[in-house]
Biotite code that builds the C-alpha atoms (Angstrom):
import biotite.structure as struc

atoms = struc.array([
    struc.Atom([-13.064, -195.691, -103.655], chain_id="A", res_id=1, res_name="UNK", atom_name="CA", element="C"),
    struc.Atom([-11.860, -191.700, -103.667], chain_id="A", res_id=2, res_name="UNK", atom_name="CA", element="C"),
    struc.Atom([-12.632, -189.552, -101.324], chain_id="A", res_id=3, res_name="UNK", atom_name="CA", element="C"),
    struc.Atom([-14.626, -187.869, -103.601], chain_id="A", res_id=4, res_name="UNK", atom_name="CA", element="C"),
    struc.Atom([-16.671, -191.094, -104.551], chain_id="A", res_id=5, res_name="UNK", atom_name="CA", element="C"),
    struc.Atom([-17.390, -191.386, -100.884], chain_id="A", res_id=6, res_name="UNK", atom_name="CA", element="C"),
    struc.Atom([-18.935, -188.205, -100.848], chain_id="A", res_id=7, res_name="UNK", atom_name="CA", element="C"),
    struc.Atom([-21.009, -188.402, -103.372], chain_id="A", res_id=8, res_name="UNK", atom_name="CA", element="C"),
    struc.Atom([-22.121, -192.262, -102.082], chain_id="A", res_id=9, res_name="UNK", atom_name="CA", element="C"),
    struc.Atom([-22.822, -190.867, -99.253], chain_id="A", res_id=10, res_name="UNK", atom_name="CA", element="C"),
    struc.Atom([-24.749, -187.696, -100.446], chain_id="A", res_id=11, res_name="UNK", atom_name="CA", element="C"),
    struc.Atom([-26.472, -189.814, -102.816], chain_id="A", res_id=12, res_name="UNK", atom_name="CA", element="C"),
    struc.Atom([-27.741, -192.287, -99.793], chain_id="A", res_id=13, res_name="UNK", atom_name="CA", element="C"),
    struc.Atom([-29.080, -189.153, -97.650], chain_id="A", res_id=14, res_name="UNK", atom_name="CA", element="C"),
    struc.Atom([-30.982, -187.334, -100.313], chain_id="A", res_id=15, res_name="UNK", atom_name="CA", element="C"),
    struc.Atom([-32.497, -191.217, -101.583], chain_id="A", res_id=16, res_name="UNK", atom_name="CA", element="C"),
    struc.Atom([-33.462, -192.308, -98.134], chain_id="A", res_id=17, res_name="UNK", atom_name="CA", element="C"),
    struc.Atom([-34.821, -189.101, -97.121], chain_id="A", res_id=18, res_name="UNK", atom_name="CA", element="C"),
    struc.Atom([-32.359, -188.958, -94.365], chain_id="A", res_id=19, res_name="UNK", atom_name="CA", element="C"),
    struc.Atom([-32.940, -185.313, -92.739], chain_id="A", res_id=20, res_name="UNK", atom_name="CA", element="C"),
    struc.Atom([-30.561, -186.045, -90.067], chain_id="A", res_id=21, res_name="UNK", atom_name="CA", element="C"),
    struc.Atom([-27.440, -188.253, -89.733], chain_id="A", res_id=22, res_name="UNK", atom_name="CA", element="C"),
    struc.Atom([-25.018, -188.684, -86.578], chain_id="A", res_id=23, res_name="UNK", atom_name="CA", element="C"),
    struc.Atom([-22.053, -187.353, -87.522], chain_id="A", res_id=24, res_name="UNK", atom_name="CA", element="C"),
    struc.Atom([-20.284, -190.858, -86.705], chain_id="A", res_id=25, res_name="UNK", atom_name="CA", element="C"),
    struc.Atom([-21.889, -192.114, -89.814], chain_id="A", res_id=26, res_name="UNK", atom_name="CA", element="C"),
    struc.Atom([-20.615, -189.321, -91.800], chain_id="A", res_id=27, res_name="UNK", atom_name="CA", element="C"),
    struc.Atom([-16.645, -188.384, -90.396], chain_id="A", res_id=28, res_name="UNK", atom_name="CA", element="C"),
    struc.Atom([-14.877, -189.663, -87.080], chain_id="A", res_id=29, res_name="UNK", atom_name="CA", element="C"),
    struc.Atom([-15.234, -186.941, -84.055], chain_id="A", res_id=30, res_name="UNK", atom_name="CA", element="C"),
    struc.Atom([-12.541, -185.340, -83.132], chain_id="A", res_id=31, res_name="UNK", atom_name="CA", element="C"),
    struc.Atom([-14.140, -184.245, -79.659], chain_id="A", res_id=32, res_name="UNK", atom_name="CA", element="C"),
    struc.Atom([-12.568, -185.138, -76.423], chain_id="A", res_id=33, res_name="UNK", atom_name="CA", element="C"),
    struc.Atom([-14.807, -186.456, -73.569], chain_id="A", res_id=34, res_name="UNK", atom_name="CA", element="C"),
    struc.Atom([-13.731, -185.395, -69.781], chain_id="A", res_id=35, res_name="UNK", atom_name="CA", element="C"),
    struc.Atom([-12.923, -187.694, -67.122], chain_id="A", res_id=36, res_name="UNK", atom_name="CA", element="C"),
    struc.Atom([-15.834, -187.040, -64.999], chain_id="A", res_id=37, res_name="UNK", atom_name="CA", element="C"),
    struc.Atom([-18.689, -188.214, -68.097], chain_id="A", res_id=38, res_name="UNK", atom_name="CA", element="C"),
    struc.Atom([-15.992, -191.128, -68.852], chain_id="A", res_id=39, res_name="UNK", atom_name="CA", element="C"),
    struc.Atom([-16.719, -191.578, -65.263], chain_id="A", res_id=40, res_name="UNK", atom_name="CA", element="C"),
    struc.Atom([-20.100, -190.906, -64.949], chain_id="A", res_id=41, res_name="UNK", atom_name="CA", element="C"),
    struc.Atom([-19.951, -193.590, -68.342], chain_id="A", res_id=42, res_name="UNK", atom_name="CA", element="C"),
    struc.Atom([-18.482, -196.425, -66.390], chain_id="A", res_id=43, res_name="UNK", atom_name="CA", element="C"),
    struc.Atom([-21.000, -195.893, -63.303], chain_id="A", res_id=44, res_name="UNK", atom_name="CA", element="C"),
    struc.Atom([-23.566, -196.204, -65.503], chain_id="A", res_id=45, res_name="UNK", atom_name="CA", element="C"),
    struc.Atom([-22.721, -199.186, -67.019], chain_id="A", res_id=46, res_name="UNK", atom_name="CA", element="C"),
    struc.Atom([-21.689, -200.643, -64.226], chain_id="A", res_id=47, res_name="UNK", atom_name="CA", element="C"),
    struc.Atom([-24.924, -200.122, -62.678], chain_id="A", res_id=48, res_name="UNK", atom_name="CA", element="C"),
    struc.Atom([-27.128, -201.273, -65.895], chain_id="A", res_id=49, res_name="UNK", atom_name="CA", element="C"),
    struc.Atom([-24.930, -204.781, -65.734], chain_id="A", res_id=50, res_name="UNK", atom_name="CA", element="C"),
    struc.Atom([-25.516, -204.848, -61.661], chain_id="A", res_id=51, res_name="UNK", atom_name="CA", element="C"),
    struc.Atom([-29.133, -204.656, -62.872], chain_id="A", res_id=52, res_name="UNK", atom_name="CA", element="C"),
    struc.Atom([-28.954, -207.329, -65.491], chain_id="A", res_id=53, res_name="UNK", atom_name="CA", element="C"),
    struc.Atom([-27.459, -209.312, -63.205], chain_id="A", res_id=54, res_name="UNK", atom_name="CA", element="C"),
    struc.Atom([-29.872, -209.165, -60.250], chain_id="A", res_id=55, res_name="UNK", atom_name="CA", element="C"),
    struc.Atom([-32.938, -209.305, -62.945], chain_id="A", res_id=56, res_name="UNK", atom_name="CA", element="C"),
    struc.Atom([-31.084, -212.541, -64.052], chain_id="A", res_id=57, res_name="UNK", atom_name="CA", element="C"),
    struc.Atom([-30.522, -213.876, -60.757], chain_id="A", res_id=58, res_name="UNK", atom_name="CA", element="C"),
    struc.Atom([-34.234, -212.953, -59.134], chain_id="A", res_id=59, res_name="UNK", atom_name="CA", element="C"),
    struc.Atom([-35.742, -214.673, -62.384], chain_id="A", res_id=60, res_name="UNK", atom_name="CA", element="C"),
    struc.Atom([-33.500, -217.564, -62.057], chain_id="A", res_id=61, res_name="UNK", atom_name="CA", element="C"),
    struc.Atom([-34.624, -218.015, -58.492], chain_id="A", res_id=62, res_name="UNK", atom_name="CA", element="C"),
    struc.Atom([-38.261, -217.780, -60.139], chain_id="A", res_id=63, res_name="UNK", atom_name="CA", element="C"),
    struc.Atom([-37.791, -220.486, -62.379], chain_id="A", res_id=64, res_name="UNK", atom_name="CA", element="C"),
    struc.Atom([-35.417, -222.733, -60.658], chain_id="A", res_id=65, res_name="UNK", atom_name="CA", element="C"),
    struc.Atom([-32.848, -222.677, -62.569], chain_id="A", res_id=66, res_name="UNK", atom_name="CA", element="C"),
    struc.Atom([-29.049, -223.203, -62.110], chain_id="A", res_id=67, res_name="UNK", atom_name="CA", element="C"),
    struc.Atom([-26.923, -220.767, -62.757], chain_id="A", res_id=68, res_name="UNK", atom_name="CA", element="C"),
    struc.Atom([-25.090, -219.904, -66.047], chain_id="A", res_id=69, res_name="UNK", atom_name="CA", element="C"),
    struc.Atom([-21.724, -220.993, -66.444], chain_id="A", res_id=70, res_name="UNK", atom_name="CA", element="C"),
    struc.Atom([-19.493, -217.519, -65.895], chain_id="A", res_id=71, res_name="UNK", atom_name="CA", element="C"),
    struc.Atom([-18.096, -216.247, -69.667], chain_id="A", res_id=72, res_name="UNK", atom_name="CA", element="C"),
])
């Protein structure tokens, strides 16, 4: 497909789905850079969200009596 089939796929998908707005991932790659401390702030958040998916796991677990999973 050329570059300039692309683009018209793509404009052709917006203005047919009614798509007003579209992340730009969807349309080119980014060439933003992120800084350390949100890459940072990133990690500590998803470290936190998988401590509490963990301890939601274990607490209902406990509920229901039930042995652990095996680790992944």
């Amino acid at each position: 497909m050329s570059e300039a089939d692309y683009e018209a796929a793509v404009a052709a998908y917006l203005r047919t789905k009614g798509v007003t707005r579209c992340p730009t991932v969807c349309v080119v790659p980014t060439q933003a850079t992120v800084a350390e401390a949100d890459r940072a702030a990133y990690r500590d958040y998803v470290a936190a969200k998988e401590a509490a998916r963990l301890e939601k796991q274990k607490t209902l677990q406990q509920i229901l009596h039930l042995s652990p999973p095996s680790p992944m």
